[in-house]
C-alpha positions as CSV (number, residue, x, y, z in Angstrom):
1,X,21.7,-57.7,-10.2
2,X,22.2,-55.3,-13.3
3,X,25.8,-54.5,-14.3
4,X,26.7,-51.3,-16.7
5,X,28.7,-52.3,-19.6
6,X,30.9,-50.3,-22.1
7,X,31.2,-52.0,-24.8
8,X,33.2,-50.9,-28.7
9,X,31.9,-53.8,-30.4
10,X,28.1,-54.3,-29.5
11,X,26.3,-57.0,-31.4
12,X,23.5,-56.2,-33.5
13,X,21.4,-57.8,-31.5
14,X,22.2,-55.2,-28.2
15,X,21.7,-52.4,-30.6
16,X,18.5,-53.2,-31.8
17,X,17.2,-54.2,-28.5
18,X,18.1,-50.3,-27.3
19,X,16.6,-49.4,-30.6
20,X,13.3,-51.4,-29.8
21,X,12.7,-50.0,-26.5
22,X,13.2,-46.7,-27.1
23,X,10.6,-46.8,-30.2
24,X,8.1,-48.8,-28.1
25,X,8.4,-46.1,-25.3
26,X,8.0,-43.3,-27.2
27,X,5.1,-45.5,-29.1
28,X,3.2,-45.3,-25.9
29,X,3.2,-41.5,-26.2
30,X,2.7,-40.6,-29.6
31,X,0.6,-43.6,-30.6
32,X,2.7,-44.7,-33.8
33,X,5.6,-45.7,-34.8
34,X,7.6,-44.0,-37.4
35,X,8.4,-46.8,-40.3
36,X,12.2,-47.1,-41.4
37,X,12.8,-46.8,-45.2
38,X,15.7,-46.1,-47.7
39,X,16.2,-45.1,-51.5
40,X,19.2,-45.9,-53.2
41,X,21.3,-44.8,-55.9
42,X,22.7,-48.0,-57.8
43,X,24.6,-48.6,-60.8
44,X,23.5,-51.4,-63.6
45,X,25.6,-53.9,-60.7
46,X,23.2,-53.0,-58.1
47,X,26.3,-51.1,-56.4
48,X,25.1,-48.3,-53.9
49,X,26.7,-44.7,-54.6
50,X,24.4,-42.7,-52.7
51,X,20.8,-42.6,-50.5
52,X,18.7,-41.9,-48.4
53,X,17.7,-43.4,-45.0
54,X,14.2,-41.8,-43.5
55,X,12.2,-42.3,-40.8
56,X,8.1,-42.1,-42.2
57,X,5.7,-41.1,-39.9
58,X,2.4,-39.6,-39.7
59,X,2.5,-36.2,-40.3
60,X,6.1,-36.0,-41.1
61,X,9.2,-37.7,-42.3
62,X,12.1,-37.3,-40.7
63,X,15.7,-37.3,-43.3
64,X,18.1,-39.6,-41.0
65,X,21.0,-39.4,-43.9
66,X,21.5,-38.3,-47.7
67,X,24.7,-39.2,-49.4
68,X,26.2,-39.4,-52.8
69,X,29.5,-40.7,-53.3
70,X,32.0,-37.4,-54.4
71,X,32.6,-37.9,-57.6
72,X,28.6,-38.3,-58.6
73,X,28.4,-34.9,-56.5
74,X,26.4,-31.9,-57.4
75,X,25.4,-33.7,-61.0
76,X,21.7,-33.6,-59.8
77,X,21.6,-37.0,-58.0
78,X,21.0,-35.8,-54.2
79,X,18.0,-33.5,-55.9
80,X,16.5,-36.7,-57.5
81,X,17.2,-38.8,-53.8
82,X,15.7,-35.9,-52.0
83,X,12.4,-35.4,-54.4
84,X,12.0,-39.2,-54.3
85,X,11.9,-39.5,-50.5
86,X,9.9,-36.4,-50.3
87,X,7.3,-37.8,-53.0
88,X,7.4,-40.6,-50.7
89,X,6.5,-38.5,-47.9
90,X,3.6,-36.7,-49.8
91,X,2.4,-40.4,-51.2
92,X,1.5,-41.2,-47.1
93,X,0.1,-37.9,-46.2
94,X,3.2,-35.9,-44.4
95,X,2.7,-32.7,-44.2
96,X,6.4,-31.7,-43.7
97,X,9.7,-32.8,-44.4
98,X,12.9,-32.7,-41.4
99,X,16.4,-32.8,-41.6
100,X,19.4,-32.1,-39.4
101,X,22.9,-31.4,-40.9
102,X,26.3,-29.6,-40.0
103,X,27.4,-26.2,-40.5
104,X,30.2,-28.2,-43.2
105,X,27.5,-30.6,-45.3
106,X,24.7,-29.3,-46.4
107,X,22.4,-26.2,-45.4
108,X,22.4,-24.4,-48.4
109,X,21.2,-27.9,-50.7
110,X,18.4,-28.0,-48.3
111,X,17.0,-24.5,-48.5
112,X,17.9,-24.6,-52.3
113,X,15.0,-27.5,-52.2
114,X,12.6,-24.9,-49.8
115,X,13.8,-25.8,-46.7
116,X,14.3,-23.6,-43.7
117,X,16.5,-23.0,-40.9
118,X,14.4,-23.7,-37.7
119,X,16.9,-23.9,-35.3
120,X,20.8,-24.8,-34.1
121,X,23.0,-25.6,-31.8
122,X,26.4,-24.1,-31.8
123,X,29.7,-25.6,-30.7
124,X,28.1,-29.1,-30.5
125,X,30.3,-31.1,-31.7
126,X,34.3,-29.8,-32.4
127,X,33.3,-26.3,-32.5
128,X,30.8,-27.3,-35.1
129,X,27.2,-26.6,-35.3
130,X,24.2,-29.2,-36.1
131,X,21.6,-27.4,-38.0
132,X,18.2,-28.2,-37.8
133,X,15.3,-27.6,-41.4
134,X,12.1,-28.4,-42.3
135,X,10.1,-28.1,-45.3
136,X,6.1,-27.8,-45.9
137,X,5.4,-30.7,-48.3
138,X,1.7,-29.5,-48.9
């Protein structure tokens, strides 16, 4: 007997294990499995101000988050996060680049860095629209 279960404070544990199968389904498909990395932006403490959190597969890498705290904002630090995962990228063989944002982050920092607009969907979340980009790397 299986019971559904809401719950607002899953363990780790529950997470990963929907995390896990999920990958290893997809696995089955595609044949790989995309590896998990990050880049940080630290001060001499080791304290994080920004990032990024990517997903590395084989033809492409996939931008899960970029983020620099406000004040360290538009001072060149997202450029240097973004050419370091996309070096990265290049440094495995990727021949593209991916990244998904809202219509109120940061579109027009992507296709600064040769990105483009390959496709939306409007009103998705709060009247809101997720935009989706992608770069050739080589």
């Amino acid at each position: 007997m299986y019971t559904v279960v809401v719950d607002y404070a899953p363990l780790d544990a529950d997470n990963a294990a929907l995390r896990e199968g999920i990958v290893a389904s997809n696995e089955k498909i595609i044949g790989e499995r995309d590896k998990p990395f990050s880049i940080f932006l630290k001060n001499d403490l080791g304290k994080v101000f920004g990032g990024i959190q990517a997903f590395l597969g084989t033809e492409s890498i996939y931008i899960d988050m970029l983020w620099v705290e406000e004040p360290l904002q538009r001072q060149g630090y997202g450029t240097k996060l973004l050419h370091s995962a996309e070096k990265e990228a290049i440094h495995h063989g990727c021949l593209f680049s991916l990244v998904d944002t809202w219509d109120f982050q940061a579109e027009e920092f992507y296709i600064k860095h040769g990105y483009e607009r390959i496709g939306e969907l409007k009103n998705y979340w709060l009247g809101h629209t997720k935009i989706f980009l992608r770069k050739k790397l080589r």
